[in-house]
N, C-alpha and C positions, 0 to 999 in steps of 0.2 A: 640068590641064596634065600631070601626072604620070601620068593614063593613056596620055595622046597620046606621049608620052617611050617608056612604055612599048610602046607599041603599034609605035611607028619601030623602037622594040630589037627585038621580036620581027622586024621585016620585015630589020633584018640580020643578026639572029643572037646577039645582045650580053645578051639580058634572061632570063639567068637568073641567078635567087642561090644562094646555098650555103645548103643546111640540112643541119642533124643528121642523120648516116649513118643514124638507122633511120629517121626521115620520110620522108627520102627514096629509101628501099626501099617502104616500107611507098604512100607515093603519088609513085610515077616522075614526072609532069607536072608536080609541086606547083611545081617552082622556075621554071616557066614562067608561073602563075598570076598575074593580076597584085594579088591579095590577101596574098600569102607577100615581094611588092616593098617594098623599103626605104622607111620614110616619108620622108624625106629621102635622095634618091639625088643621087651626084654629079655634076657637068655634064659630066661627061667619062667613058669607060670605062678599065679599064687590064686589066693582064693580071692574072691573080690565080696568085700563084709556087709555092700548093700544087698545083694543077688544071692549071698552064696554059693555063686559056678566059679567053677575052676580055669580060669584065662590066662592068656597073655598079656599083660598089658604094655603102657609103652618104657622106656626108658625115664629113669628120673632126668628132668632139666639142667640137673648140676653136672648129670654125665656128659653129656652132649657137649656143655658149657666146656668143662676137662680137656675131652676128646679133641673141640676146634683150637682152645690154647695150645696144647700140646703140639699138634698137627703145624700150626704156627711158628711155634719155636726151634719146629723142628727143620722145616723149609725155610729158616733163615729172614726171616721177617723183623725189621727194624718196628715196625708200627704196632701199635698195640691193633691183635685181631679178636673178635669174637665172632658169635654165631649172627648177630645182624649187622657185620660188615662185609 
């Protein structure tokens, strides 16, 4: 799914990320690649206020955070789980 996501961004415009100013001298295309894409991107684009372009960026941390308790509680898990367990 997150190719296909990717692949719609690129056909408007939306699917590049931001890297580190020498990578992204060093390889112009990279942020178009869809290997350099967020593992978790967000469902939405917004405008990014250093650049001005209009991205996807990734997920906030607190969602993920959410998503692995839930997902926990939901499989029946005595221990407390998070995302670096």
């Amino acid at each position: 799914m997150k190719k296909a996501l990717h692949q719609r961004d690129l056909a408007t415009g939306f699917s590049e990320t931001t890297l580190p100013d020498a990578l992204a001298a060093k390889y112009p295309n990279a942020s178009r690649e869809f290997r350099w894409q967020f593992v978790f991107p967000s469902g939405r684009v917004s405008m990014d206020p250093r650049s001005g372009k209009v991205r996807r960026h990734h997920l906030h941390e607190s969602t993920v955070q959410k998503a692995v308790t839930t997902a926990a509680r939901r499989a029946g898990l005595n221990k407390k789980a998070g995302c670096h367990t």
